[in-house]
MIPADREN-630870 format. One record per residue (C-alpha): residue number from 1; residue in one letter; x, y, z. Coordinates in steps of 0.001 Angstrom, whole numbers, plus 524288, in hexadecimal, padded with zeros to 5 digits. Layout:
<num->NUM | residuo->A | u->X | v->Y | w->Z>
...
This chain:
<num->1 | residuo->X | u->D486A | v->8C04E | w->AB45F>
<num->2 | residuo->X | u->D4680 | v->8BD95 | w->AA61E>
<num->3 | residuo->X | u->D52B9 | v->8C6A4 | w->AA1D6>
<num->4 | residuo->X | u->D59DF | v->8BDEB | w->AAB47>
<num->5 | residuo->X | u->D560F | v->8B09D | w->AA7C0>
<num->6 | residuo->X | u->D5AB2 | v->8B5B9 | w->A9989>
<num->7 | residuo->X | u->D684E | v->8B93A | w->A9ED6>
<num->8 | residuo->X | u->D69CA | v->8AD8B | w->AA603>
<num->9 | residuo->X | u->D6562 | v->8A53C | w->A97A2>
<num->10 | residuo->X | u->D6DFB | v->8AE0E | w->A9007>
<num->11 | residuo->X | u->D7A67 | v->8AA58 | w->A997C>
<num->12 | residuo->X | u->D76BD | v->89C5E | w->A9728>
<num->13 | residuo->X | u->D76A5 | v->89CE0 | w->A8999>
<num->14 | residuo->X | u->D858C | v->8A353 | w->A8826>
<num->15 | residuo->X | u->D8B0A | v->899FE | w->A9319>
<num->16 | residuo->X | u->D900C | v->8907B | w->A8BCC>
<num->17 | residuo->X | u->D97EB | v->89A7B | w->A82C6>
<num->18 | residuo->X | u->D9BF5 | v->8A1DA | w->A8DB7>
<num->19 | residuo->X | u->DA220 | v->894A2 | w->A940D>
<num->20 | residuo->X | u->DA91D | v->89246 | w->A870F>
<num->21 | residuo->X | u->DAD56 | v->8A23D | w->A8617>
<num->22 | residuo->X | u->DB3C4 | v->8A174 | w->A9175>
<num->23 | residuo->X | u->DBD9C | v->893F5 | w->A8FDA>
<num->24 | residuo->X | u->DC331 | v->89BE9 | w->A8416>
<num->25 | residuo->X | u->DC492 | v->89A3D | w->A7815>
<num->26 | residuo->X | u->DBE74 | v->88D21 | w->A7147>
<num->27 | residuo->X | u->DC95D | v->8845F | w->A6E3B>
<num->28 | residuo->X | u->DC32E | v->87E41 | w->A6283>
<num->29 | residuo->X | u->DC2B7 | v->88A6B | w->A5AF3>
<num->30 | residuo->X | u->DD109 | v->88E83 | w->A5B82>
<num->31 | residuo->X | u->DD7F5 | v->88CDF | w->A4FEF>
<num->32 | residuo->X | u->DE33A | v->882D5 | w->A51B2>
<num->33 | residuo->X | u->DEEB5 | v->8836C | w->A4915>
<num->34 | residuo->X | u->DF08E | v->87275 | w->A42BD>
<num->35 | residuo->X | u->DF707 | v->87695 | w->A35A2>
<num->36 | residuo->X | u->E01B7 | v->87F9C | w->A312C>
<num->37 | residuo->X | u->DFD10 | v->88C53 | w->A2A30>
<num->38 | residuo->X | u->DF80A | v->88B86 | w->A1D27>
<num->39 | residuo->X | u->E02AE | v->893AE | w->A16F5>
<num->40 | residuo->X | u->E0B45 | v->887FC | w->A19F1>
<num->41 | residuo->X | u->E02A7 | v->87B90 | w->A196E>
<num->42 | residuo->X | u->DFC7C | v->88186 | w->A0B4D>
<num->43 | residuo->X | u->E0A24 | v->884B5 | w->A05BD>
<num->44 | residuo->X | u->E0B82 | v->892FD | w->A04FE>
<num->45 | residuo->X | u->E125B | v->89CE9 | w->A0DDF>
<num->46 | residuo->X | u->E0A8A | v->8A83A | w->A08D7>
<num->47 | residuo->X | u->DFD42 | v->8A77D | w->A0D21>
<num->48 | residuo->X | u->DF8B4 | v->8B112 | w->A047D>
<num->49 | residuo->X | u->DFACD | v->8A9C4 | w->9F7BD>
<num->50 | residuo->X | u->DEE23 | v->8A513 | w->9F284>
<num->51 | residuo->X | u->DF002 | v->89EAA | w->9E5B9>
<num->52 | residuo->X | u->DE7E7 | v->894E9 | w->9DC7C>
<num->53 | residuo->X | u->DF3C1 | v->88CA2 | w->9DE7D>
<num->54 | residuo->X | u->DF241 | v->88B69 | w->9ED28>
<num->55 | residuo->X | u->DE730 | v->8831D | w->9EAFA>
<num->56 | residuo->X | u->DEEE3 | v->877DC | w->9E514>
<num->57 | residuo->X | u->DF649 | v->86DC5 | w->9EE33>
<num->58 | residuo->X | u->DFEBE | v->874E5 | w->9F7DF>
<num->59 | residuo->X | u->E0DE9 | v->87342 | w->9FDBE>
<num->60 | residuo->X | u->E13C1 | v->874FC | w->A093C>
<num->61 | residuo->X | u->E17EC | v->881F4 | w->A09A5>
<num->62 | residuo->X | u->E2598 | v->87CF8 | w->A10FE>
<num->63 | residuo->X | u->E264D | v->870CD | w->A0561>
<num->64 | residuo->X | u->E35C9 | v->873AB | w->A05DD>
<num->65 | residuo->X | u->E4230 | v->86A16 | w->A0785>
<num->66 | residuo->X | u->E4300 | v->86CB9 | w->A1558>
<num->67 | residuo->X | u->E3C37 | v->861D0 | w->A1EA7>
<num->68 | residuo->X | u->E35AE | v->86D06 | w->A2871>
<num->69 | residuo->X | u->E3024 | v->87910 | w->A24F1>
<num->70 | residuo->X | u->E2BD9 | v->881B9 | w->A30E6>
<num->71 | residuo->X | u->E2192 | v->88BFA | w->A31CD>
<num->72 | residuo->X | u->E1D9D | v->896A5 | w->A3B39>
<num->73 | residuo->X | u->E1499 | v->8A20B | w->A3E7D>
<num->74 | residuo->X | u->E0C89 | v->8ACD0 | w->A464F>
<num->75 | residuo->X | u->DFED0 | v->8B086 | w->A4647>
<num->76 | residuo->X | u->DF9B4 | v->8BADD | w->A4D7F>
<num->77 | residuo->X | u->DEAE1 | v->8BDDF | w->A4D7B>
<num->78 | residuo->X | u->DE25A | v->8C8F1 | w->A52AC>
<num->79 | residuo->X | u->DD5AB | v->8C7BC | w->A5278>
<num->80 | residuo->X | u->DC801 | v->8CAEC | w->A57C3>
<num->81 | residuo->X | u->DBE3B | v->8BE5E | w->A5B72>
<num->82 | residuo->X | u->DAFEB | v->8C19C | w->A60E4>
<num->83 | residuo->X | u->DAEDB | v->8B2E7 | w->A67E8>
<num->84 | residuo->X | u->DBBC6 | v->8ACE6 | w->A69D7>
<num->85 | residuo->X | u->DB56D | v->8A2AC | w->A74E6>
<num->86 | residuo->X | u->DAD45 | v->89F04 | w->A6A5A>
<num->87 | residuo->X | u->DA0D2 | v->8A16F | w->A729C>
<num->88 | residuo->X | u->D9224 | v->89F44 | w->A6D4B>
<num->89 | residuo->X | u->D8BC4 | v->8A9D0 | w->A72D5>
<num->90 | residuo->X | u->D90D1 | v->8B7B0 | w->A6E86>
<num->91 | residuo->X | u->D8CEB | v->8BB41 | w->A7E57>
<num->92 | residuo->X | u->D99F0 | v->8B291 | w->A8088>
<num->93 | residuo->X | u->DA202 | v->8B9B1 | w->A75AA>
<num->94 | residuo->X | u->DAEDE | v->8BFB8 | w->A7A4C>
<num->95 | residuo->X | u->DB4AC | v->8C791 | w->A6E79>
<num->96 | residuo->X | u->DC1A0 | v->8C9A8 | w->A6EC0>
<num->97 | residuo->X | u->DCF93 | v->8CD8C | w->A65FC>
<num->98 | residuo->X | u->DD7F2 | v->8BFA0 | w->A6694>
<num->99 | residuo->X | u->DE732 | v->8C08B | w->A63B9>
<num->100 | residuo->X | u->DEECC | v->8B3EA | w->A5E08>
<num->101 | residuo->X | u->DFAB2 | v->8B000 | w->A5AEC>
<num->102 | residuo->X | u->DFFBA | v->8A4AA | w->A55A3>
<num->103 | residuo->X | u->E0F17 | v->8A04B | w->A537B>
<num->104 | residuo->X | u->E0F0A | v->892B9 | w->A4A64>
<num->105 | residuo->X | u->E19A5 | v->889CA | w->A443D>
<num->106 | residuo->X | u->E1A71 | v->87E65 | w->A3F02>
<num->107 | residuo->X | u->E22F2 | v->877F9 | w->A3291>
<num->108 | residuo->X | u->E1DFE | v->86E4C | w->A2733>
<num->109 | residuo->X | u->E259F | v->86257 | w->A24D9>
<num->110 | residuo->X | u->E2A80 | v->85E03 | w->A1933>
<num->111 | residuo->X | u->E20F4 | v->85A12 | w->A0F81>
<num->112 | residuo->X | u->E1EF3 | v->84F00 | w->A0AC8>
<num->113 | residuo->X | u->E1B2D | v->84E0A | w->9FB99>
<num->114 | residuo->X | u->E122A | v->84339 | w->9F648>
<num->115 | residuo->X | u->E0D7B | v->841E8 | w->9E78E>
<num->116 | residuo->X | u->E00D6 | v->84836 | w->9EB86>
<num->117 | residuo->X | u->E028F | v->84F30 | w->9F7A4>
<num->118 | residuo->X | u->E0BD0 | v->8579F | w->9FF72>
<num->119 | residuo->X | u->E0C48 | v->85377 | w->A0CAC>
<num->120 | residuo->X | u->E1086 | v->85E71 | w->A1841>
<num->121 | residuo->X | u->E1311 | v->85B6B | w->A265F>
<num->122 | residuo->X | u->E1267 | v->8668E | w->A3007>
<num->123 | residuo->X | u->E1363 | v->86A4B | w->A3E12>
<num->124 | residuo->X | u->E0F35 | v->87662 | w->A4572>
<num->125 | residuo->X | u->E0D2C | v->87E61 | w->A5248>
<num->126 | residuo->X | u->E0571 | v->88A56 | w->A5684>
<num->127 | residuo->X | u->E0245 | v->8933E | w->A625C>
<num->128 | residuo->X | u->DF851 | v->89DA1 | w->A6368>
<num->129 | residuo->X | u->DF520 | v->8A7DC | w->A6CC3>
<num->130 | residuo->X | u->DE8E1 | v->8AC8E | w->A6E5E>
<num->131 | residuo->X | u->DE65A | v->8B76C | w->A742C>
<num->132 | residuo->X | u->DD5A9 | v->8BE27 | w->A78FB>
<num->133 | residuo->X | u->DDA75 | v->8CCF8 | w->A77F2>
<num->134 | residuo->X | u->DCCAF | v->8D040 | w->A7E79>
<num->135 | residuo->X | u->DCDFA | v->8D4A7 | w->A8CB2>
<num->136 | residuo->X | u->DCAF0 | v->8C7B0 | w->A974D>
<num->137 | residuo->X | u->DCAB9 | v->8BC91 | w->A8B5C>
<num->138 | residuo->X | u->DDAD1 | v->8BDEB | w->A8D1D>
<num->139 | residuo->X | u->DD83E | v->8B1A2 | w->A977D>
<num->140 | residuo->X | u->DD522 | v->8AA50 | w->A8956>
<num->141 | residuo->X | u->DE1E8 | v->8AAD7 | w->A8365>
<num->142 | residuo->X | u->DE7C1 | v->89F9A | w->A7EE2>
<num->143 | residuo->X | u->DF29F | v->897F6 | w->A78D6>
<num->144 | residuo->X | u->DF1F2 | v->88DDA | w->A6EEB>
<num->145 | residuo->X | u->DFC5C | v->8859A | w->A69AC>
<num->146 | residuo->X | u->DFA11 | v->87B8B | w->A5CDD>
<num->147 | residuo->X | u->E02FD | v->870E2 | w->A56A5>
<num->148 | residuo->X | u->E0070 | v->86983 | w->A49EA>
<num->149 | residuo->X | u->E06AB | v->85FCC | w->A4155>
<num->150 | residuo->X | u->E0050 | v->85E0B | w->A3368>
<num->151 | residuo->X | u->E0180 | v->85796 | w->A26B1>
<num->152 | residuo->X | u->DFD94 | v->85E47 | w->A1A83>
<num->153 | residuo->X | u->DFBF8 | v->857E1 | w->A0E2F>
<num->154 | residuo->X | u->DFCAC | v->86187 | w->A013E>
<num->155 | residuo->X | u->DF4A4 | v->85957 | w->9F8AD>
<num->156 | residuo->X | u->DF4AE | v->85A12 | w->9E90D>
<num->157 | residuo->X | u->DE5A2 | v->85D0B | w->9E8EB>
<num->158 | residuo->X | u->DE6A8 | v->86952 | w->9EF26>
<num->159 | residuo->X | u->DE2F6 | v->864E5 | w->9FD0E>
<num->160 | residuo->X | u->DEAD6 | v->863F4 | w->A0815>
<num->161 | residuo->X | u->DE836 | v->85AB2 | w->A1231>
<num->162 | residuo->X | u->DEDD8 | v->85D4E | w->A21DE>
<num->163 | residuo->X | u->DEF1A | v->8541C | w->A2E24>
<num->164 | residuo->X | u->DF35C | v->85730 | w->A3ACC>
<num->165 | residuo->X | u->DF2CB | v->859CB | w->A47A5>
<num->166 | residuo->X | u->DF33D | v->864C3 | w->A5124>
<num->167 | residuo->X | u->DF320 | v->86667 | w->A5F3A>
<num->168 | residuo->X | u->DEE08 | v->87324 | w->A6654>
<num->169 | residuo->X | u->DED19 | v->87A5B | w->A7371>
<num->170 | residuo->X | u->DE7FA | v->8862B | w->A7828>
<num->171 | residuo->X | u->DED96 | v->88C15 | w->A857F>
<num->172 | residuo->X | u->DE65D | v->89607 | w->A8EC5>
<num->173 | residuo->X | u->DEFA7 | v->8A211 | w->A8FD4>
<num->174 | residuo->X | u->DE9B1 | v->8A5A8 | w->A9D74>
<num->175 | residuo->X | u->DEEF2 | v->89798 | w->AA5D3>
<num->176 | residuo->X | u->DF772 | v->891D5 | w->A99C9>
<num->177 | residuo->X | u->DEC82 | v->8869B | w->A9B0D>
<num->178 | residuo->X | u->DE8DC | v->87EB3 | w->A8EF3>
<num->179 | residuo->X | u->DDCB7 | v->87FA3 | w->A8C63>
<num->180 | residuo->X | u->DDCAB | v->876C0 | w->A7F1F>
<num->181 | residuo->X | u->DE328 | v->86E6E | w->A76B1>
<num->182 | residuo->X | u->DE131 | v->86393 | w->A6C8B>
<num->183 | residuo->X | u->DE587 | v->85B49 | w->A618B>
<num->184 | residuo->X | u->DE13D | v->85BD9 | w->A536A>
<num->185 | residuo->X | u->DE427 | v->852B8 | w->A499D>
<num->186 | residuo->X | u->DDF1E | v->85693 | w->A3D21>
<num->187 | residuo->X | u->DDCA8 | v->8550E | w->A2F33>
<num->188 | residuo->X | u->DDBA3 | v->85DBF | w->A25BA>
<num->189 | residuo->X | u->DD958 | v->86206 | w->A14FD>
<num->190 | residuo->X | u->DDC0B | v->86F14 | w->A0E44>
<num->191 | residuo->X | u->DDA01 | v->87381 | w->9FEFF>
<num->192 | residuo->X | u->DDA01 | v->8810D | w->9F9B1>
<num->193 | residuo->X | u->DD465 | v->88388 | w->9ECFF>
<num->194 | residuo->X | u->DD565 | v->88DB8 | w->9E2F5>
<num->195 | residuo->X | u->DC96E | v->89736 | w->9E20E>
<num->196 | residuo->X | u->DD1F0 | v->8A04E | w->9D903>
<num->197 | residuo->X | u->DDB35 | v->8AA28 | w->9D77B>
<num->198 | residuo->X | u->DDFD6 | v->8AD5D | w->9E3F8>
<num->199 | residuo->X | u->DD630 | v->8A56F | w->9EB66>
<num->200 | residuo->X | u->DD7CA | v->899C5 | w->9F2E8>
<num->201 | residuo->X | u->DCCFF | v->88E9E | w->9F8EF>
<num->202 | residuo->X | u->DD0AB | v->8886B | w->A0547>
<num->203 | residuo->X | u->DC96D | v->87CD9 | w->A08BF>
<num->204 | residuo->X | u->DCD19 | v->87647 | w->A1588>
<num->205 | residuo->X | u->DC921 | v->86919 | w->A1CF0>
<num->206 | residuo->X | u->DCEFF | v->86599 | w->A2B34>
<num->207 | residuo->X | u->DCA02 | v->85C80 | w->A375A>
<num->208 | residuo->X | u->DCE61 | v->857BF | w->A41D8>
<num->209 | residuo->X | u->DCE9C | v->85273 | w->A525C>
<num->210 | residuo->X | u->DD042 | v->85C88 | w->A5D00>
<num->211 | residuo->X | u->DD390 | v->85460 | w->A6775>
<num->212 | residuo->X | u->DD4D0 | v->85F0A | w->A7359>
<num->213 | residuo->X | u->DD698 | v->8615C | w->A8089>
<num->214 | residuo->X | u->DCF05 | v->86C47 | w->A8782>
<num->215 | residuo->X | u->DC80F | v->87050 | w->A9388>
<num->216 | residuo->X | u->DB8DF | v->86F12 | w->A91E3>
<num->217 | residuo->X | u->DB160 | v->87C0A | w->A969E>
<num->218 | residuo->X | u->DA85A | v->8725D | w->A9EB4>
<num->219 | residuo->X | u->DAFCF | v->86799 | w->AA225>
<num->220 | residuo->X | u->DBFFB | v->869E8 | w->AA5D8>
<num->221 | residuo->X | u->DC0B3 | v->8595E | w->AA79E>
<num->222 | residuo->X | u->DBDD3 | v->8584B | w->A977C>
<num->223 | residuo->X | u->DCA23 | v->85CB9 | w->A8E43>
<num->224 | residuo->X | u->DC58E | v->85781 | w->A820C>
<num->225 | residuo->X | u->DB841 | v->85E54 | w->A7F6C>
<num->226 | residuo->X | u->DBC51 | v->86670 | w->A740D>
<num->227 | residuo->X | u->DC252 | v->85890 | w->A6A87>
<num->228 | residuo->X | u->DBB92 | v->85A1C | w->A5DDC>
<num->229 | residuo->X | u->DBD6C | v->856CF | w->A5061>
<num->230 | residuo->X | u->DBC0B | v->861A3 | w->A4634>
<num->231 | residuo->X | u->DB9DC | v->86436 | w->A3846>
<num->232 | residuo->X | u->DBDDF | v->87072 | w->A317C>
<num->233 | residuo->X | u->DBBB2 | v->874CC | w->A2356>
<num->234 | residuo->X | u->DBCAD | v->8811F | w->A1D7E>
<num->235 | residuo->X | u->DBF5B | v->889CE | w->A10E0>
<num->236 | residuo->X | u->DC807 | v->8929E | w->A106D>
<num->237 | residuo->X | u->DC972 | v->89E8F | w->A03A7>
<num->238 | residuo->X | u->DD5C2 | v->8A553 | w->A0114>
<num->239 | residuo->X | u->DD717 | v->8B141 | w->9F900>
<num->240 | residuo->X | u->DE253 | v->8B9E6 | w->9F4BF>
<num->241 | residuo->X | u->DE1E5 | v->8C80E | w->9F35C>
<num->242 | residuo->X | u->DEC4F | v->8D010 | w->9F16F>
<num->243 | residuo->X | u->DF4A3 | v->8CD66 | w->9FC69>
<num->244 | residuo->X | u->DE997 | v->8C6DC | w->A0670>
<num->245 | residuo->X | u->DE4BC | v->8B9F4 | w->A075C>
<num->246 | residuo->X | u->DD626 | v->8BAE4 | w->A0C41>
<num->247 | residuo->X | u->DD0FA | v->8AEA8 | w->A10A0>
<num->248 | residuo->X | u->DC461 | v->8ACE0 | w->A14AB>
<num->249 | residuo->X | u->DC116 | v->89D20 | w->A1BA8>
<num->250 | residuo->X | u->DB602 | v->894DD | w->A2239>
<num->251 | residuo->X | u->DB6A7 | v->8884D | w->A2873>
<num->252 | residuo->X | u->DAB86 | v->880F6 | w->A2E9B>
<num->253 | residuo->X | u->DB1E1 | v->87867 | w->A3B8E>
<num->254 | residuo->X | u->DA9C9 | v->86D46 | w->A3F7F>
<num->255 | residuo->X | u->DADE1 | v->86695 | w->A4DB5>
<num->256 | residuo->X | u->DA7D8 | v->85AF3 | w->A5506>
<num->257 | residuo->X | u->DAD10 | v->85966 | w->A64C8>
<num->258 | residuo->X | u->DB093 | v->84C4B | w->A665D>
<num->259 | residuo->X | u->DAE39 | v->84B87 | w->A75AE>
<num->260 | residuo->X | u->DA2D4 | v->844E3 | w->A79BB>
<num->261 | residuo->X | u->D98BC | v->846A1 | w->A8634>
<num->262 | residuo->X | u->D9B8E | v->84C2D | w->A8F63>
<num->263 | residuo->X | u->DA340 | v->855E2 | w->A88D0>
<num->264 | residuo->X | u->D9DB6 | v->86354 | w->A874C>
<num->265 | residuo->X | u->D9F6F | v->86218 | w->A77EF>
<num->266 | residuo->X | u->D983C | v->854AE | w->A76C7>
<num->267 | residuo->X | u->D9502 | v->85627 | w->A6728>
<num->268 | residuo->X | u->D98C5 | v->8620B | w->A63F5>
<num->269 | residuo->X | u->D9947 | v->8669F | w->A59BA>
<num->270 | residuo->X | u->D9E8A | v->87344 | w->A51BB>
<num->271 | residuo->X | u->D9DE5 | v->878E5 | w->A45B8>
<num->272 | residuo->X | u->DA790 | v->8856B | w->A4320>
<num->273 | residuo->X | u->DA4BA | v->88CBF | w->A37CC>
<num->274 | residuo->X | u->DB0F1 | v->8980A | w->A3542>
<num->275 | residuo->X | u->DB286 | v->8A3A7 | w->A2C81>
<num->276 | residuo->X | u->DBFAF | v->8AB64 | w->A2A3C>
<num->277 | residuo->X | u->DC4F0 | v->8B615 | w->A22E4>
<num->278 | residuo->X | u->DD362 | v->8B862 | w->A2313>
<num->279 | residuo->X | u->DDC5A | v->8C115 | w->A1929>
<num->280 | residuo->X | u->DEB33 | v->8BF7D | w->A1AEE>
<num->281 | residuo->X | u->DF496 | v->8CA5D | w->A1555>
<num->282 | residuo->X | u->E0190 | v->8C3D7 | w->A143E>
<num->283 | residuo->X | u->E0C45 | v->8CD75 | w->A16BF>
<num->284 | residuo->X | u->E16DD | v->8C538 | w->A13E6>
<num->285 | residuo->X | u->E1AC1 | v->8B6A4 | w->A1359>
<num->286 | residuo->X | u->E1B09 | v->8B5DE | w->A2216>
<num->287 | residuo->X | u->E10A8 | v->8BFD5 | w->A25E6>
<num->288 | residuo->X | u->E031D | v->8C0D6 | w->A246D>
<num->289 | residuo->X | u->DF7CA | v->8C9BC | w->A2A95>
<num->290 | residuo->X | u->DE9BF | v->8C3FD | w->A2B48>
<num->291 | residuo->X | u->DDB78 | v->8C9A3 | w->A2E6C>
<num->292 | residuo->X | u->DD18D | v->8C02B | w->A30DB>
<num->293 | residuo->X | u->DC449 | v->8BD1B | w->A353E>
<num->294 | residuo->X | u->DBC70 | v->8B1B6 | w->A3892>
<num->295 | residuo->X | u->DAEFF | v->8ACE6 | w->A3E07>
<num->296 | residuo->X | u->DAB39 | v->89EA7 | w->A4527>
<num->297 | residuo->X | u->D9F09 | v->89858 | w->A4933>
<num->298 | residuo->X | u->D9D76 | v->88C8F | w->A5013>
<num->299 | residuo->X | u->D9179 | v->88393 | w->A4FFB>
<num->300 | residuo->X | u->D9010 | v->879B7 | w->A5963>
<num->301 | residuo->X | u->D88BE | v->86DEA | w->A5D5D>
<num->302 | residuo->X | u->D8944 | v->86AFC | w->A6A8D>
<num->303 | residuo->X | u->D7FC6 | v->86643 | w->A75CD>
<num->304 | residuo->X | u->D896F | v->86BFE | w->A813F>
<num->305 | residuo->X | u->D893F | v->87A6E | w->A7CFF>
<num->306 | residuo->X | u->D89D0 | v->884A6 | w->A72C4>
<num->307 | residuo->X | u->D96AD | v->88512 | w->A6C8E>
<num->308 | residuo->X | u->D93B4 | v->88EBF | w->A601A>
<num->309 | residuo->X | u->D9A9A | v->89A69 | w->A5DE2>
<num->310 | residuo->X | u->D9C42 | v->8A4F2 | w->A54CC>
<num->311 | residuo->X | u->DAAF3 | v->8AB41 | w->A54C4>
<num->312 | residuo->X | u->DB04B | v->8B724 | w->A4AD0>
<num->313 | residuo->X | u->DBD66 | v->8BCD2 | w->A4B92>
<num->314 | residuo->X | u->DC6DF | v->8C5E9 | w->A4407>
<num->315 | residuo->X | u->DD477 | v->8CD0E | w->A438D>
<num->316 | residuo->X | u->DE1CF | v->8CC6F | w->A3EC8>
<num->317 | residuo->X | u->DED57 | v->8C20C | w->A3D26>
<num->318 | residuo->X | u->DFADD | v->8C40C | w->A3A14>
<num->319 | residuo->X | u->E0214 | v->8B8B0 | w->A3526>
<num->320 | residuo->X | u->E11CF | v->8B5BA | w->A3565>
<num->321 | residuo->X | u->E1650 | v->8A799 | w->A2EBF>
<num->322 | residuo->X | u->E2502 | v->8A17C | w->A2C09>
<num->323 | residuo->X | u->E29D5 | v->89751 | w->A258D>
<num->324 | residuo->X | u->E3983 | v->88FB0 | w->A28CF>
């Protein structure tokens, strides 16, 4: 009898991150694409140039005569994640190799210059698949498409300032349902300094509104559970050697949900602390291969349930980029 009571307090205990493991993945944790890549928003084409001089004020990399400048690209990623659901309790893990693949484009506008500044417009698009390569998580796949239009502002002092706004959606693969969306207007500050030969700082500053539409895991009749505003900073190094450009990161995410009683996330709360590693070979202009690794935990304060998590993953990324 006592072996069973312990069972039955041990089920308990994991059912809140088994609920959460099995809606899929946790929509505030995938990455959404609001900005074009750095390569063109930092003004340089070749990603693996790290130079003292990149730490001054930057250009457009498309600062030509022509009024539009386009931009486009392919990621594909392979990698390994040991709790993709972002579950709390490692009884609720499901481990698994993830495939994605992103096609982006976009163009910059032409810029406009100011005695102090260098001001950018830009617009862009993105779709990812992604794909649970672990047998019975296949029901998870999903679709996500992202827009964006931004202003960036080059600034003499070496900091560039961004604001914008993106809209998002993720779309079940299984019944071609939507299972989330949202719109993010945002505001954000950049500045990379010089840490010496070779070696580049990158300090970075962002916030914003996610104002979203989702079903809630306990009540289908609420779609806005998930709004929250969020604060991101983080620090970025990037260091040349030989040919690769190792680059190791950490940001520290702060979010507070916005939905009152009786939503589920009444004052929450979250703090996401992240560490990456990431080394990019450039093969040529318009090619790159990537191997990368990163680790998350989320901290959270909440009197509906417990919403921490720990998440690592790892693999591979090959990277293909044009410019007309």
């Amino acid at each position: 009898m006592k072996v069973k009571n312990i069972r039955i307090v041990a089920l308990f205990a994991i059912l809140p991150s088994m609920i959460f493991a099995q809606t899929g993945p946790d929509a505030t944790t995938i990455e959404r694409n609001n900005q074009p890549p750095a390569a063109v928003a930092n003004g340089g084409g070749d990603n693996a140039k790290v130079d003292a001089s990149d730490a001054g004020a930057q250009r457009p990399v498309f600062l030509k005569t022509e009024n539009v400048s386009a931009f486009a690209g392919f990621d594909s990623k392979y990698l390994y994640r040991n709790n993709p659901f972002s579950a709390g309790n490692k009884l609720a893990y499901f481990e698994t190799a993830m495939w994605l693949n992103t096609a982006y484009a976009g163009a910059s506008f032409k810029a406009i210059e100011m005695d102090d500044a260098v001001i950018t417009p830009y617009i862009g698009a993105s779709y990812t698949k992604t794909e649970y390569l672990e047998s019975g998580l296949d029901g998870f796949n999903f679709d996500s498409t992202s827009a964006y239009m931004m202003l960036s502002a080059q600034h003499v002092n070496g900091w560039a300032y961004r604001i914008g706004v993106s809209y998002a959606m993720d779309k079940s693969d299984v019944n071609e349902e939507e299972t989330y969306k949202e719109f993010y207007p945002y505001i954000g500050a950049m500045k990379m300094h010089s840490l010496g030969e070779n070696l580049l700082g990158i300090f970075d500053i962002s916030g914003g509104f996610h104002q979203s539409k989702s079903d809630s895991a306990f009540d289908i009749s609420r779609k806005d559970d998930l709004d929250n505003v969020d604060v991101t900073t983080s620090f970025a190094v990037q260091y040349l050697y030989q040919n690769f450009v190792i680059s190791p990161r950490y940001s520290a995410t702060f979010k507070s949900y916005s939905e009152g009683s009786p939503s589920t996330n009444d004052g929450r709360e979250d703090l996401i602390h992240s560490l990456s590693l990431k080394v990019d070979y450039p093969i040529n202009d318009n090619m790159n291969v990537s191997l990368f690794g990163s680790y998350s935990k989320r901290d959270t304060k909440s009197t509906f349930a417990d919403f921490d998590f720990e998440s690592a993953d790892g693999g591979i990324a090959l990277g293909l980029n044009t410019s007309f």
